[in-house]
N, C-alpha and C positions, 0 to 999 in steps of 0.2 A: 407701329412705333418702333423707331430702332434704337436700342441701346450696344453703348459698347459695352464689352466684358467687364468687369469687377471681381477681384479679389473679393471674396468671402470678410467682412469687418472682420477682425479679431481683437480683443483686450489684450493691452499687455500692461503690465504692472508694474509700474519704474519704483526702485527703492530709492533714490537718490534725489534731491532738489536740483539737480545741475540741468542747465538746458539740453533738451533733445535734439538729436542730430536733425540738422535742415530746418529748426524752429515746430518738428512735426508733434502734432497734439489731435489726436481723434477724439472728433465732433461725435457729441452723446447723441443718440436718436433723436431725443425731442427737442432739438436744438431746430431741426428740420421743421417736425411736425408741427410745432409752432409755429414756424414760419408760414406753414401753410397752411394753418386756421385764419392769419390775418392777412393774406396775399397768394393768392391762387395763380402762383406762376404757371406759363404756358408757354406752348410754342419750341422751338427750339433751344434748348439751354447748354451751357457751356458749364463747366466745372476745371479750372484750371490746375488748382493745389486738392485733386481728387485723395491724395494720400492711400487710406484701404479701403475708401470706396461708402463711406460713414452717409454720406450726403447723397451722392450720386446711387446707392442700392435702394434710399428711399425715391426719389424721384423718378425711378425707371418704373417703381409701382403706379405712381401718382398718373392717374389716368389724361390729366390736360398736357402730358408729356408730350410734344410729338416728336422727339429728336435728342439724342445727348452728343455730346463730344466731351472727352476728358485730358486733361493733363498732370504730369506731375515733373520738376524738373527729377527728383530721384529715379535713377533708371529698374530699383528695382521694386519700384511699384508698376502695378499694371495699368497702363492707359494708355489713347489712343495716340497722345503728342509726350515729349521728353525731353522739355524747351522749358528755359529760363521767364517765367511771368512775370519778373519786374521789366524785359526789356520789350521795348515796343513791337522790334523787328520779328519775338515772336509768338507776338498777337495779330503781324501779318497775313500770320499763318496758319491762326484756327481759322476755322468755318465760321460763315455770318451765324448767329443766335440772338434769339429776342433777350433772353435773360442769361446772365450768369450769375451762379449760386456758389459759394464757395467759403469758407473757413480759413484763409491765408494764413503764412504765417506772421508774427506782429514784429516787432521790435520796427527796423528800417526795411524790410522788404511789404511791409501792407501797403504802405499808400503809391507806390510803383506800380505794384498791383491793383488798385482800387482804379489808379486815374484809367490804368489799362483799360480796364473793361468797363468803363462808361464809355471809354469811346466805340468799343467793341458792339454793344449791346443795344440792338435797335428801343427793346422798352426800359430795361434797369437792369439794376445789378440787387442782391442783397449779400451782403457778408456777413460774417460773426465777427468781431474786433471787438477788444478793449474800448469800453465805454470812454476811455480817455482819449481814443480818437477824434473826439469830438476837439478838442486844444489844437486851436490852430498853431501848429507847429511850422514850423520853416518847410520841411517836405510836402504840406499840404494845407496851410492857410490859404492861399491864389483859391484851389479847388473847391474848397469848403468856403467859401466864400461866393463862390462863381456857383455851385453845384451843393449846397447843403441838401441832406438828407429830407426825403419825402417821411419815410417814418423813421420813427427807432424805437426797437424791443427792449425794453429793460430787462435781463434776465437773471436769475436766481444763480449765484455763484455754484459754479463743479470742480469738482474736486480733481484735476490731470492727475496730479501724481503726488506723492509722497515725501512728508518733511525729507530736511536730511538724515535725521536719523532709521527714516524705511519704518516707521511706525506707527503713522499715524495719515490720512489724506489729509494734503495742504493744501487750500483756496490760494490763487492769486490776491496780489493787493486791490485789483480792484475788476472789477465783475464783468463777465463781455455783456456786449448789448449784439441784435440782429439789425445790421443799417442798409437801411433801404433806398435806393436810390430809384425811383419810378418815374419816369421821364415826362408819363402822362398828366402827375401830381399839378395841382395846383395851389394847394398847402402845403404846411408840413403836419407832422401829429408825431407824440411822444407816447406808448404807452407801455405801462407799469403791468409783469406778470409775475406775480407770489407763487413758491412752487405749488401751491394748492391748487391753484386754478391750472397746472400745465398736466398734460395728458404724460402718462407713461415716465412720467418726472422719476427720476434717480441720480444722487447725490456723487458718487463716483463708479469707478469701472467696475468696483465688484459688484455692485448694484445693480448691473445695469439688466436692463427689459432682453429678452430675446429678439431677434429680428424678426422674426415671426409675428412676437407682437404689434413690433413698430411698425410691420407693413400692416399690423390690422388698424391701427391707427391712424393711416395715411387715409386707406379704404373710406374708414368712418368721416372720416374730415371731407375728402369729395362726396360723400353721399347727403352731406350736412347732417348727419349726425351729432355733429360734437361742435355745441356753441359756444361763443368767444362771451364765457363769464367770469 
């Protein structure tokens, strides 16, 4: 299996409610691993909005890997491309992959992103997004309409960053879900995860599991260890 290099995750602790530069917000480990107790992605996968590597250090573990590519438009993150994912011209230019996994950022650059890489991706895509994705908006009613989601993860709200006061972790207004686009689907399915039931589950960054952990988590999920209760 080849992966490309990755930055080391790192936490950083915003005191401020003001958005982060680039829309950028690192994916908590079990945002993944979840993903990959209900969809055992394979093959070759793509990660476009790679950031510090949140997503793409678990899946370099995850053994039905056989291949990554990364991107991030910021040049100073580390990956393999350093190209704009809402424009088409530069999804010309990744590498074919069966899957792309990815945590984009939301406001108006998600669903540029999202139509991207269903075209991209010979089996699906899954992403993290705001449950309100779902609202066929102008940017993305046609798609969601043409292409609705195979599953969708409900997931237990995380805490990015901090009121404005820098005192206390703030939830957004409204909770991301994991949306699955799986080409193969012949339905769809919706399913509800209480953080009780998520593996390695923690509420924000100062909480959060070591990496170390989370790759033993990934481990336990391919060996089926760790069932979907």
């Amino acid at each position: 299996m080849t992966v490309a290099p990755l930055l080391t995750p790192e936490i950083t602790v915003i005191e401020t409610v003001t958005r982060h530069p680039l829309n950028f917000y690192e994916s908590p480990s079990w945002f993944t691993t979840e993903l990959l107790r209900h969809v055992p992605l394979s093959g070759v996968i793509g990660e476009p909005c790679v950031g510090h590597g949140a997503i793409a250090s678990l899946l370099s573990v995850w053994p039905y890997t056989k291949q990554m590519w990364t991107n991030d438009i910021d040049p100073h993150k580390a990956a393999d491309y350093q190209m704009d994912a809402t424009l088409s011209e530069s999804w010309a230019k990744f590498p074919d992959c069966d899957w792309i996994c990815t945590n984009p950022p939301y406001s108006e650059f998600a669903a540029p992103i999202i139509k991207n890489a269903y075209q991209k991706a010979r089996v699906g895509v899954a992403a993290f997004l705001l449950t309100s994705f779902l609202e066929p908006c102008d940017d993305r009613a046609d798609f969601l309409q043409q292409h609705p989601p195979s599953l969708v993860l409900i997931l237990p709200r995380f805490c990015f960053r901090k009121d404005k006061r820098g005192t206390r972790w703030a939830t957004d207004n409204i909770t991301i879900s994991c949306f699955v686009w799986d080409k193969r689907a012949t339905g769809q399915q919706i399913i509800i995860r209480p953080k009780s039931a998520i593996a390695g589950f923690y509420k924000n960054p100062e909480q959060a599991i070591s990496q170390e952990r989370a790759e033993e988590i990934v481990r336990a999920i391919a060996k089926g260890e760790l069932c979907n209760n």
